[in-house]
N, C-alpha and C positions, 0 to 999 in steps of 0.2 A: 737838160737835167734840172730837175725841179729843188728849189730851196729848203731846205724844212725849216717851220716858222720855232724857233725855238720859243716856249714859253713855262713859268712855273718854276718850281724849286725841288731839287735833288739831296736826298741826306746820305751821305754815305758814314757807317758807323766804322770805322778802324783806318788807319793811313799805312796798312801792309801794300804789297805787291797787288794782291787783291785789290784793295779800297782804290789803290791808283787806277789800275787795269778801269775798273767800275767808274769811278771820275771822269776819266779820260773817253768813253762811251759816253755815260751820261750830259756830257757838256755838247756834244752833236744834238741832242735834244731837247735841251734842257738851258732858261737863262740862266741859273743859278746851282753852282754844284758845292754843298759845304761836303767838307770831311771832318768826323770830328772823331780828332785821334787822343788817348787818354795819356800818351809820353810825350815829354817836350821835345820839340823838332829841333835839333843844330844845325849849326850854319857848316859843318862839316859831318866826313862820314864817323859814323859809332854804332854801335846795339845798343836798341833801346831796349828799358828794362820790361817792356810787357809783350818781350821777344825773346824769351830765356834762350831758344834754341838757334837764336840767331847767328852764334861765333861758328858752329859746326857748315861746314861745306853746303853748299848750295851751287844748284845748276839748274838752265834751261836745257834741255831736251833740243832740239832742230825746230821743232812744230812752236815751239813756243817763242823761241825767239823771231822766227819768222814773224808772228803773229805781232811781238812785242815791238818789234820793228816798225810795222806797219802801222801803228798807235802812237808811237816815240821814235822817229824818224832819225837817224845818227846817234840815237844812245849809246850804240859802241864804240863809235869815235873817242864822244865821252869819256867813256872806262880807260879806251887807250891812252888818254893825255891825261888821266890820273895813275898811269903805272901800270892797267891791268894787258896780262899776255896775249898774245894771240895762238890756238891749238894746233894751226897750218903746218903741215908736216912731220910734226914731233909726233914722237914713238909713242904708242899708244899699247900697251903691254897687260892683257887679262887673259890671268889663271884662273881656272876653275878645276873641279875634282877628274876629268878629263884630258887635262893639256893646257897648252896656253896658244894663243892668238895674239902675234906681235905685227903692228903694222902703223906707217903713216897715216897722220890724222889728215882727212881727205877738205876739210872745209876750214875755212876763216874763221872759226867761231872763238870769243873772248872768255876768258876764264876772271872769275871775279870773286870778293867776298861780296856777304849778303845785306853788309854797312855801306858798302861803295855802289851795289846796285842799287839798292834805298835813294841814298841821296842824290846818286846820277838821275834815275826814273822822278824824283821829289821836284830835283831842279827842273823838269821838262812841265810836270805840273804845274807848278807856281809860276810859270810862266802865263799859262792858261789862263785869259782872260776871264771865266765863266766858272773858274775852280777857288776855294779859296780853305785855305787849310785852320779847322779852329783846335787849336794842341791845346792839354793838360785839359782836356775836357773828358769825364765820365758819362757816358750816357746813361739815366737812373732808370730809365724806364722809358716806352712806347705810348705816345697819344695816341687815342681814337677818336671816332663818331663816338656819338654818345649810344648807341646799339652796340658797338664792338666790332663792328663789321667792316670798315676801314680802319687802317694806318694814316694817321695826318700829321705822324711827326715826332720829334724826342724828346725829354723832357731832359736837361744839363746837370751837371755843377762842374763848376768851373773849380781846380784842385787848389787849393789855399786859398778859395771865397769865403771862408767862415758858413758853409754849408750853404749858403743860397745857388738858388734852383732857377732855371731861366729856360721857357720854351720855346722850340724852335718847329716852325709847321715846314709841312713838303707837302708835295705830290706824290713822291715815291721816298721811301726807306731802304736800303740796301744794306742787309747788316754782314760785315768783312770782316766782324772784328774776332775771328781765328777760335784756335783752336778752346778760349776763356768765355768765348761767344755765354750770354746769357736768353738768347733767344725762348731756349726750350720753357725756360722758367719766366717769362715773360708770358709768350705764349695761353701758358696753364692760369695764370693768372687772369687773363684774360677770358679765360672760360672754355679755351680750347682744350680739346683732345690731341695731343701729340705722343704719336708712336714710339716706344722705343727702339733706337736707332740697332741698327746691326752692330757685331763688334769681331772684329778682329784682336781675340787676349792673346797679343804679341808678347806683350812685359820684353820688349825690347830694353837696349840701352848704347851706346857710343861714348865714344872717348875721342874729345881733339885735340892736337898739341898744332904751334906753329914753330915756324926756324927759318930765321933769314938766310937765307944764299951770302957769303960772304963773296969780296971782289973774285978771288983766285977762283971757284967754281962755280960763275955767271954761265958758263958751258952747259952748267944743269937746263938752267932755264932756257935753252936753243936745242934740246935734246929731247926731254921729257915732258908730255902730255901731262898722262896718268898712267900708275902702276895700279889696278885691280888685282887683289888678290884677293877669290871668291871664298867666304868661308862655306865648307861643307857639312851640310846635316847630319852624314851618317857619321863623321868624325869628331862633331860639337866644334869645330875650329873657326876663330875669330873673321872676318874680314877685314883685309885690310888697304889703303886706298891710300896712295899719294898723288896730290895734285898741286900747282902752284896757282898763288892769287896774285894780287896787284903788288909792285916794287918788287919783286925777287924776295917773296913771302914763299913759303913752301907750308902747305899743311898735311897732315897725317892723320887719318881716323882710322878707330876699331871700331867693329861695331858686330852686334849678336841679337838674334832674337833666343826667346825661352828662356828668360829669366838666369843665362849666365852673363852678368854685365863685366865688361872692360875695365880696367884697374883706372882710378885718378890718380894713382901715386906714381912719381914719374919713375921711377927707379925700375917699377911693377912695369911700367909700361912699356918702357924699353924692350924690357924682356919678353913681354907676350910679340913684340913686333919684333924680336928676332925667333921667335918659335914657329913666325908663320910659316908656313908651306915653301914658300920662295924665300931666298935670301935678301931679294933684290931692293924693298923696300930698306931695310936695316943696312945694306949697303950704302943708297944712295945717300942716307940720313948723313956718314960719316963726316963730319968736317962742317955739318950745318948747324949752327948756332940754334936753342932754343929761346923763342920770346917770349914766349908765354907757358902760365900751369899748364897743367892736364884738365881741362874741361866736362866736364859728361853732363849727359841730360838720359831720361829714361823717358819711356812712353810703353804703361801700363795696356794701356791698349789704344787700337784704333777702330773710329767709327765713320759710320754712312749714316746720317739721317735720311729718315726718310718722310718728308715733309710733302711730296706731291704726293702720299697715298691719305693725309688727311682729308676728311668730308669736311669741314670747312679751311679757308685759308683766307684771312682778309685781306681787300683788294690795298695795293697803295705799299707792298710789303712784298721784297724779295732777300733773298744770302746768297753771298758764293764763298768762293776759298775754304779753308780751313774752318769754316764757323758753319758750311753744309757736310763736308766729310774731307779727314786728316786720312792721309796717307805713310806705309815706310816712308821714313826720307834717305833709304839707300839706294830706291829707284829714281829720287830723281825728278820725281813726277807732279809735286804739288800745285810748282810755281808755272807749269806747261797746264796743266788743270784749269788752273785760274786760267790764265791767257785762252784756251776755248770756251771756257763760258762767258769771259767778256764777248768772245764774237758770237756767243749764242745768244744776249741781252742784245746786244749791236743789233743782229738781222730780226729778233722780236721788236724791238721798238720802232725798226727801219717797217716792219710788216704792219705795224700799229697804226703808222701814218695812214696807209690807203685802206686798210681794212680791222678798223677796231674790232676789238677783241673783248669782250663782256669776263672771261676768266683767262686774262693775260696773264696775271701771276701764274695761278698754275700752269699753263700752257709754257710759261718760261722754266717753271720748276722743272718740271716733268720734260723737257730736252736736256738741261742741267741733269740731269740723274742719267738720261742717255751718253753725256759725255763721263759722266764719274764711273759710270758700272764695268767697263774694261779695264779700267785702271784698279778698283779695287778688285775686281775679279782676280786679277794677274798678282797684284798683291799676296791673297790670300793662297792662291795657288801657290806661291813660292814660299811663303811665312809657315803654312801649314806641315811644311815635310819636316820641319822643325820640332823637335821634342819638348811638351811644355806650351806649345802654341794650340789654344780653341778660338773655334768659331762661335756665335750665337744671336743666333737672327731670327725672325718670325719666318722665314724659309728658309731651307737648305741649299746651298749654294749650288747649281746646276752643273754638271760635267765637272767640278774640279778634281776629282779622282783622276779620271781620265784626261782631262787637260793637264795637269799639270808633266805625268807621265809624257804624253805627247810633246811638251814643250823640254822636256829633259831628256828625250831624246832626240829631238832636234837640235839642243845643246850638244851630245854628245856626237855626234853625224858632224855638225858642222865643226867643233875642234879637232876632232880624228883626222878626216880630213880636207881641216886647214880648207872647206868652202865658203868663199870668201860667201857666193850669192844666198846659202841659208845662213849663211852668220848675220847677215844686213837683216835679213828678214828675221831672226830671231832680234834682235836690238832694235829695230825699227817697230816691229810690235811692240816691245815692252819700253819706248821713248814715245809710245803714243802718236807714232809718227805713220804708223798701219793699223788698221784693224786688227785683231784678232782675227775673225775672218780670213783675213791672205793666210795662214794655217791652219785652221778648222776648213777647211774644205776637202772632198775628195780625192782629189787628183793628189795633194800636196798630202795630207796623210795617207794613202795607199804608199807612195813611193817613200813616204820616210820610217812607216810600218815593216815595211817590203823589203830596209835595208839591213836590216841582222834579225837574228832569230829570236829574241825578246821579244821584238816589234811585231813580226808576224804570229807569234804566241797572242801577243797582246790584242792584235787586227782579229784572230779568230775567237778571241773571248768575248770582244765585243760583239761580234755579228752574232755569236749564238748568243748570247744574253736577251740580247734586244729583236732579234727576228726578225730586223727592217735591212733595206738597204744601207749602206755606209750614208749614203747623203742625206736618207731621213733622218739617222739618229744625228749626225752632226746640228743637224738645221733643229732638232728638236729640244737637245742639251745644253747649246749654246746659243748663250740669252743676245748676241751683242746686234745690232744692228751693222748697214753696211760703213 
């Protein structure tokens, strides 16, 4: 197995999940990898402030932690010897408009807040010979050639310099720095053309409170997973999610698309989380201490750049995470987003070595949009049955009429009845952990068409609409790769 000659210097602009994820690749290739994140780093876990949405619940998916693993070798150890739980076996309890599905959580997976992952994943970095972290630094702007035609680098300030400016060159630029990203206006600056990105006008919003487990009901915490309770579109009803973090923390979120937001006022709060559907959240609550406000954050909308369809892109310049396209964060899916396109950077650069690449950026961008577009696809399919929720994009989103139908009745097939093997497959798609695909195919929608008389309504509207075979139109409407 051959070496790779590591040489040259790596920027990565933001010190999120991402920027690590991008780090931690980049230093396999790379002598030198800066991170320059704009909040001061602590030597314990916190939110930092140019992470507003960071107190709200955060999760990997299966696929992501796998992945994360595999990059930060024992990080759950980690979480475990600072207090965080383990999922293994606890009830795992989701309602939807349907029924409920209660069942043992099947895998070891750690439950954590999104300060203790930070600083777990931070400590594994800084370990990294080849990584090195520069905090309170703003990045003002992008270097180039003097054509504009490469990226060579960032230009600084360092926060309470008295405004001095200090440049730093690379080889490669990698901007992570999320959802505040100033890329596009950089970009434009530059003299590019940058498309406007798609959008998801969700005008979401959420609400989180925490609550210690006091000693007498530590029972919780060897019991309960998470309680889901799905809020439903044709009802307007909240969602509502309990799940525990590190030390016998318990936290609780609402959360709504279509511009009906969640109360911050606790009193308010209370009450909308006893009006949910189930009692079961507002039960368990009993006897658990609150530690904190009510928190909320909003997210007016959600976008996809779309930066691989620009005619030019200069070389020496890539993004991922939340600063190429933000996600719901009730799916779940951000931080599993990032973790595959670090290994989509990983096998481009690993490709680079034997066979250069004249437009490796794009060539990277454009698999990076292959890993986002099911995720946001799935997104939108769900956000849209929402009242108050638009799309708008330079195209129309392909099959979501019809996909999303299909995916809501495969919801309701596998709650009714309680099938465990399409339940996997409906959660396993939407945790990124399948394709889309493994349900846009024939065999899989005839027989979940086939199963009530909507469905086969719905199988014959199709095939007369379109005039083709079921496996053309599927293969025609739906964009996703295998």
């Amino acid at each position: 197995m051959s070496t790779i000659q590591k040489t040259g210097t790596a920027i990565v602009i933001g010190g999120s999940m991402a920027g690590m994820l991008a780090a931690r690749v980049l230093s396999d290739y790379y002598a030198e990898v800066l991170i320059m994140e704009k909040d001061e780093l602590f030597d314990k876990p916190g939110d930092r402030p140019g992470t507003p949405h960071a107190f709200h619940p955060h999760r990997f998916t299966v696929r992501g932690k796998m992945i994360t693993e595999r990059y930060f070798p024992g990080y759950e150890e980690d979480l475990v010897a600072n207090g965080a739980p383990t999922s293994l076996n606890k009830t795992v309890y989701n309602q939807n408009q349907y029924g409920s599905v209660v069942a043992p959580y099947p895998r070891n997976d750690i439950k954590f807040s999104r300060a203790m992952l930070e600083w777990v994943i931070r400590r594994h970095v800084q370990r990294n010979p080849c990584v090195r972290f520069l905090s309170r630094h703003d990045v003002i702007r992008l270097l180039t050639s003097p054509d504009r035609s490469a990226v060579t680098g960032v230009l600084v300030r360092e926060r309470g310099s008295s405004h001095q400016e200090e440049a730093f060159l690379a080889d490669l630029v990698v901007d992570t720095s999320g959802r505040f990203s100033k890329l596009p206006q950089w970009l434009t600056e530059l003299g590019y053309e940058v498309p406007r990105p798609d959008l998801l006008k969700a005008n979401l919003g959420y609400s989180t409170r925490r609550f210690q487990v006091p000693p007498h009901l530590l029972h919780l915490t060897d019991k309960w997973d998470v309680i889901n309770i799905a809020g439903q579109p044709n009802a307007g009803t909240f969602t509502g999610v309990f799940s525990f973090i590190e030390n016998n923390v318990a936290e609780v979120l609402l959360y709504r698309p279509g511009g009906h937001f969640p109360p911050a006022a606790a009193e308010e709060y209370q009450q909308e989380i006893a009006r949910l559907p189930s009692p079961l959240i507002a039960e368990v609550l009993q006897g658990l201490e609150p530690i904190t406000s009510v928190r909320s954050f909003r997210v007016p909308e959600l976008y996809r750049h779309r930066y691989e369809e620009m005619e030019k892109w200069p070389s020496g310049l890539l993004v991922m995470g939340d600063a190429f396209c933000i996600f719901d964060p009730i799916f779940g899916q951000g931080m599993t987003t990032a973790a595959i396109e670090a290994e989509v950077l990983d096998a481009c650069l690993k490709e680079r070595q034997s066979n250069p690449d004249p437009q490796f950026e794009r060539t990277v961008l454009s698999k990076m949009q292959q890993v986002i577009e099911p995720a946001w696809w799935l997104n939108c399919a769900t956000d849209l049955q929402w009242q108050g929720v638009e799309y708008e994009g330079a195209e129309p989103l392909r099959g979501i009429a019809l996909g999303g139908k299909i995916m809501d009745l495969l919801l309701r097939e596998a709650t009714i009845t309680q099938n465990g093997q399409l339940y996997g497959l409906y959660w396993g798609v939407n945790s990124l952990s399948r394709s889309p695909r493994d349900i846009f195919q024939p065999q899989v929608v005839t027989e979940l068409l086939s199963a009530s008389e909507e469905g086969k309504r719905l199988l014959a509207e199709v095939l007369g609409e379109y005039g083709q075979p079921l496996a053309e139109i599927l293969e025609d409407i739906f964009p996703f790769k295998e």
